[in-house]
N, C-alpha and C positions, 0 to 999 in steps of 0.2 A: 297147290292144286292147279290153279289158276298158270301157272307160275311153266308147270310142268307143258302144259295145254299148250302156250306159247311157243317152249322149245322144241316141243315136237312139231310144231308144222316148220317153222325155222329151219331144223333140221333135216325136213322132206323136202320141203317146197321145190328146190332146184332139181330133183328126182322125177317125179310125178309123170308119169306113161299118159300119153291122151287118153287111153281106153278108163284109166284110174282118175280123170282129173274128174270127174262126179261124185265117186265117192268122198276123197280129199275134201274137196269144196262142202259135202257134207257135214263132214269130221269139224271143217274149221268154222262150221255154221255155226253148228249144234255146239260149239263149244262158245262162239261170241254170243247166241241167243243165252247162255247160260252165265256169263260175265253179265249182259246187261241187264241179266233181269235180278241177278243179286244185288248189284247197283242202285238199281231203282227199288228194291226193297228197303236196302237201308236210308233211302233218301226220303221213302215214303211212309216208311213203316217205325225200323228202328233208331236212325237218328232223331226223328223227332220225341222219342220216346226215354231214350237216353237224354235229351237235352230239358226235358220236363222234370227231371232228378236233377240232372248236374247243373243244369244253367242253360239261359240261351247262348245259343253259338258254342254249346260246346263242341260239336261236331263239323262245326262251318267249313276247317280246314278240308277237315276230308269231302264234300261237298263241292269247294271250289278247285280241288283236285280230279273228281271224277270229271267236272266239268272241262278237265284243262283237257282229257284224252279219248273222251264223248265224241267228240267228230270225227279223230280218224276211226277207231273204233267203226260207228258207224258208218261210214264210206267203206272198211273192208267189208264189213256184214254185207251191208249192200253189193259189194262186187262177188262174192263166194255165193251168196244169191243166183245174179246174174248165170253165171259159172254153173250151178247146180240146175237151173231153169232153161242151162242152153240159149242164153242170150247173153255169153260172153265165150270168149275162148281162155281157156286155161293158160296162165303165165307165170311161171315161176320168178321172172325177176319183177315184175310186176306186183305180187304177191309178196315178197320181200320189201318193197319198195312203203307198200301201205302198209302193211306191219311196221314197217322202221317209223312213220308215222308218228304210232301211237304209243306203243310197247313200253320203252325205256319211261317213259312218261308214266305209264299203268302200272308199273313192278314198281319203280320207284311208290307211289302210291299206296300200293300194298304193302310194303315195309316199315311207312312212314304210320301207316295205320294200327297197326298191332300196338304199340304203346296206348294207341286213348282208349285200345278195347280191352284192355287187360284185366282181369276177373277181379283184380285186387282194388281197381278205382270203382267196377260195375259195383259189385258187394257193398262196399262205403257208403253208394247211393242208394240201391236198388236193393227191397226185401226180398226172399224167397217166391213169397205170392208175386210182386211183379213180376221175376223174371220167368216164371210159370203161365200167366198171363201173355208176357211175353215171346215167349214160344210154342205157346199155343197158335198165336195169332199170326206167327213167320209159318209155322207147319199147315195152317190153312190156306194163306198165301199163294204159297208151295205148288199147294194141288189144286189151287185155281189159275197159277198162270203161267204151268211150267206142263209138255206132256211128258207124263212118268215112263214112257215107253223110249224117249229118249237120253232125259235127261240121268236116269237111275245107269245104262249102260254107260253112257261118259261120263258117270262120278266114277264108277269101278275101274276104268281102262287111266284116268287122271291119278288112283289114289295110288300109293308107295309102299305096300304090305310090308318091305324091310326095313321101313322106317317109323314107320306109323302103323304097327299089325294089325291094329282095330280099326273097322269103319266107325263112321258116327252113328250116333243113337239111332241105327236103323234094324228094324228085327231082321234076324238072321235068314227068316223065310221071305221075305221083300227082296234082300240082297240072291237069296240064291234061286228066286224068281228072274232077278235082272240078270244075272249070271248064265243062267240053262236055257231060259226062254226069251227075252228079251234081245239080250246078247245078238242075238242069231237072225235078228229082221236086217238088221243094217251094220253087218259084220263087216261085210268090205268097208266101212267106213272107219269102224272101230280097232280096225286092225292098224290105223294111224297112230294110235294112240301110244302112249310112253309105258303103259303095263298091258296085261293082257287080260282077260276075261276074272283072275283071282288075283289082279293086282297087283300080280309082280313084273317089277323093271322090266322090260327087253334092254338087249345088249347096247348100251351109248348111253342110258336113261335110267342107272343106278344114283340112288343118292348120293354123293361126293361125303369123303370121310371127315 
């Protein structure tokens, strides 16, 4: 998801019309406000929760990896900001430049993480009530430090309906609120995105067979 988000601005960046470079800068806000604030969930929330079952430091790795792509990260946030606030001018190779930063750093990261989260080691540690407990407490999280009005449009425009048909555990009427209504405040924006309003690819941004 994360993954997709990246290559679509990659993708755009060297494109971008002045009159669009607002929107863009939008698009690639709303999507690092939503990397960083998953980041800081599991650093605040669910690794420590996981490493209270499994041991300490079991999650360190991952930990001193978000740390390792934390700054540039941040420093684009801050410049798509900038950009969005009219107190930067839109630059696509510049835009490339603080992406290349961070990126290969952060995928890499992501790849490297899927193994310590795998269902088969959580189980081993962690009862049913915990991890109920435990996504109780990330679904609260959620809607205290995330706004639903934008974050729900760029999960839909990020997700890959031909490879993954189902969204996550979201009711059907949330998603086709974000879908009809939500969708529609900051569509120029969303139209950056790698799927469209019901998650399917645009053309460049199919899943690879």
């Amino acid at each position: 998801m994360f993954v997709r988000g990246i290559n679509a601005i990659y993708a755009q960046a060297m494109d971008i019309e002045a009159r669009k470079a607002k929107s863009f800068a939008f698009f690639c806000n709303a999507l690092m406000e939503m990397i960083h604030h998953h980041h800081t969930l599991e650093e605040e929330l669910v690794f420590p929760f996981y490493e209270s079952r499994m041991g300490a430091n079991a999650m360190g790795h991952n930990v001193e990896q978000h740390h390792d792509f934390l700054p540039g990260l941040e420093d684009f946030e801050a410049y798509v900001k900038d950009v969005l606030n009219g107190k930067a001018v839109y630059s696509g190779d510049l835009t490339i430049k603080k992406l290349d930063s961070f990126a290969d750093i952060m995928v890499k990261h992501l790849r490297e993480e899927i193994p310590t989260l795998k269902s088969s080691r959580i189980r081993a540690t962690c009862t049913e009530a915990d991890l109920k407990s435990l996504n109780e407490s990330i679904g609260k999280r959620i809607l205290e430090g995330v706004s639903i009005s934008t974050m729900l449009p760029l999960g839909i425009i990020l997700h890959d309906k031909s490879s993954e048909p189902k969204y996550r555990p979201i009711p059907k009427a949330i998603i086709w609120f974000g879908q009809y209504v939500l969708w529609h405040i900051h569509s120029d924006a969303w139209a950056f995105g790698p799927s469209d309003a019901f998650g399917k690819p645009k053309p460049g941004f199919e899943a690879k067979a």
